[in-house]
SENUKE-734785 format. One line per 5 residues: number of its first residue (from 1); their letters; for each residue x negated, y negated, z negated of N, C-alpha, C. Coordinates in steps of 0.05 Angstrom, whole numbers, plus 5000, padded with zeros to 4 digits. Example, Ala and Ser with C-alpha at 12.3 -4.5 7.8 and 13.67 -1.06 7.14 Angstrom:
BEGIN
1	AS	4736,5114,4844,4754,5090,4844,4736,5066,4844 | 4743,5045,4858,4727,5021,4857,4742,4999,4843
end
This chain:
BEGIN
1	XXXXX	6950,8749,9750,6974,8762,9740,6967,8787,9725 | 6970,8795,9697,6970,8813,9681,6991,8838,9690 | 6987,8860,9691,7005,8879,9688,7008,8891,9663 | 7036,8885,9653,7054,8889,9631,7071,8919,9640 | 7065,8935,9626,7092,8954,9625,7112,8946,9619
6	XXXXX	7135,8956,9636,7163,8950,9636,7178,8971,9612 | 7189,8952,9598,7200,8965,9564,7229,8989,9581 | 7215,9004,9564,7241,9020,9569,7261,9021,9560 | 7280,9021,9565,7314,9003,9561,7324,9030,9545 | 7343,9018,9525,7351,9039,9508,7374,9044,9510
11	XXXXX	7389,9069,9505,7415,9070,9517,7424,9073,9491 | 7450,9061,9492,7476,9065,9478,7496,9075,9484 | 7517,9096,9452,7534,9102,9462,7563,9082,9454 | 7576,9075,9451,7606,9073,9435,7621,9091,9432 | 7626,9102,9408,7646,9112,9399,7671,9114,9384
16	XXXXX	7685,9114,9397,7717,9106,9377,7728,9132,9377 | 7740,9135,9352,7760,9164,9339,7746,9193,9360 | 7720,9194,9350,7704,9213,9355,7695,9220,9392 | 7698,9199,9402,7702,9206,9427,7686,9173,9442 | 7663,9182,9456,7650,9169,9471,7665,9149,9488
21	XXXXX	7672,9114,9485,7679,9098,9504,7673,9087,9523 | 7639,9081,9518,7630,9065,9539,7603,9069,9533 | 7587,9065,9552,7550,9069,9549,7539,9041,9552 | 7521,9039,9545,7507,9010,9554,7472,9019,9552 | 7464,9000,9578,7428,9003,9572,7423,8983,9564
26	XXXXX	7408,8977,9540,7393,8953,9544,7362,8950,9532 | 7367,8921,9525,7336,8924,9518,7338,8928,9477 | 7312,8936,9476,7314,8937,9440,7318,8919,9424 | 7316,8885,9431,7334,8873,9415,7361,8867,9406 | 7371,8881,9432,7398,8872,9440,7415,8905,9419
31	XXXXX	7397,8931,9425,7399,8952,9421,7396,8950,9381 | 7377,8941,9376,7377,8929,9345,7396,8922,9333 | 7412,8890,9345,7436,8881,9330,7462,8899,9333 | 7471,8911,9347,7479,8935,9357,7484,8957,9332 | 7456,8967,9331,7459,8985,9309,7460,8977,9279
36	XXXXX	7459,8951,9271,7456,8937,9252,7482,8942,9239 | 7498,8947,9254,7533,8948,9253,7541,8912,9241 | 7543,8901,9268,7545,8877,9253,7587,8870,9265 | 7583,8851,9247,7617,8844,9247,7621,8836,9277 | 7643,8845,9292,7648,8829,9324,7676,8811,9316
41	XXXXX	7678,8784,9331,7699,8781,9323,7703,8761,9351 | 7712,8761,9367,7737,8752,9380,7728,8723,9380 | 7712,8712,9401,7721,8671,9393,7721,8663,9421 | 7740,8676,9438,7750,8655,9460,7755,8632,9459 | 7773,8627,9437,7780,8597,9431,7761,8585,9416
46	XXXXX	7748,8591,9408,7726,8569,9387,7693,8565,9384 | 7692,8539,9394,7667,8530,9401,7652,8542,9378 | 7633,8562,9390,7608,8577,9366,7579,8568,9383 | 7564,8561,9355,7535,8569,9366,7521,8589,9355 | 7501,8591,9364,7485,8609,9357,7471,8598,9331
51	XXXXX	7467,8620,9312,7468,8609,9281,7481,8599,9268 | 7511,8592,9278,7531,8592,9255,7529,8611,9231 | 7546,8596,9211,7552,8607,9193,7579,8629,9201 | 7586,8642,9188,7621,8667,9190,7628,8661,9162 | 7646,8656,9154,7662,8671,9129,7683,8692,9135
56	XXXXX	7684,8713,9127,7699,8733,9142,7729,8728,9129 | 7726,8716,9102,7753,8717,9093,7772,8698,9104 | 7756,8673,9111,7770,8651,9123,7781,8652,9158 | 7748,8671,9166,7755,8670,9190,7735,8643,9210 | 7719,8628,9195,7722,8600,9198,7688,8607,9206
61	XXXXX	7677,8578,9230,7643,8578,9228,7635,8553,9220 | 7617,8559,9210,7608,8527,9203,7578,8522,9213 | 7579,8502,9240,7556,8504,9248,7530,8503,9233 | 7509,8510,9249,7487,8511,9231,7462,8483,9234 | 7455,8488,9205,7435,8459,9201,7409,8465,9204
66	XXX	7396,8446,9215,7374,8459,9223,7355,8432,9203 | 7335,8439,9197,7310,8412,9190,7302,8398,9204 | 7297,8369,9185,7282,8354,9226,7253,8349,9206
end
């Protein structure tokens, strides 16, 4: 068994109308898309995978194709 250093977890803040909401630790990939400022949108109701397509105007995903 190798000993790996354990990554140190990066903290986040949220902020809405200048004022700190919520913290989160995590790890730096998670901390990456995060800061990316990427679109959040809401899909309780609708079967998504990972790598869909978004159109933001429509609203709509269109699963994704992969090569065989």
């Amino acid at each position: 068994m190798t000993d790996q250093p354990t990554p140190t977890p990066i903290k986040l803040a949220f902020v809405l109308d200048g004022r700190v909401q919520e913290l989160l630790n995590t790890d730096s990939r998670l901390a990456a898309i995060f800061l990316s400022e990427p679109i959040v949108v809401n899909i309780t109701d609708k079967p998504v995978k990972l790598q869909s397509s978004y159109n933001p105007e429509s609203g709509e995903f269109t699963d994704p194709v992969f090569d065989q």
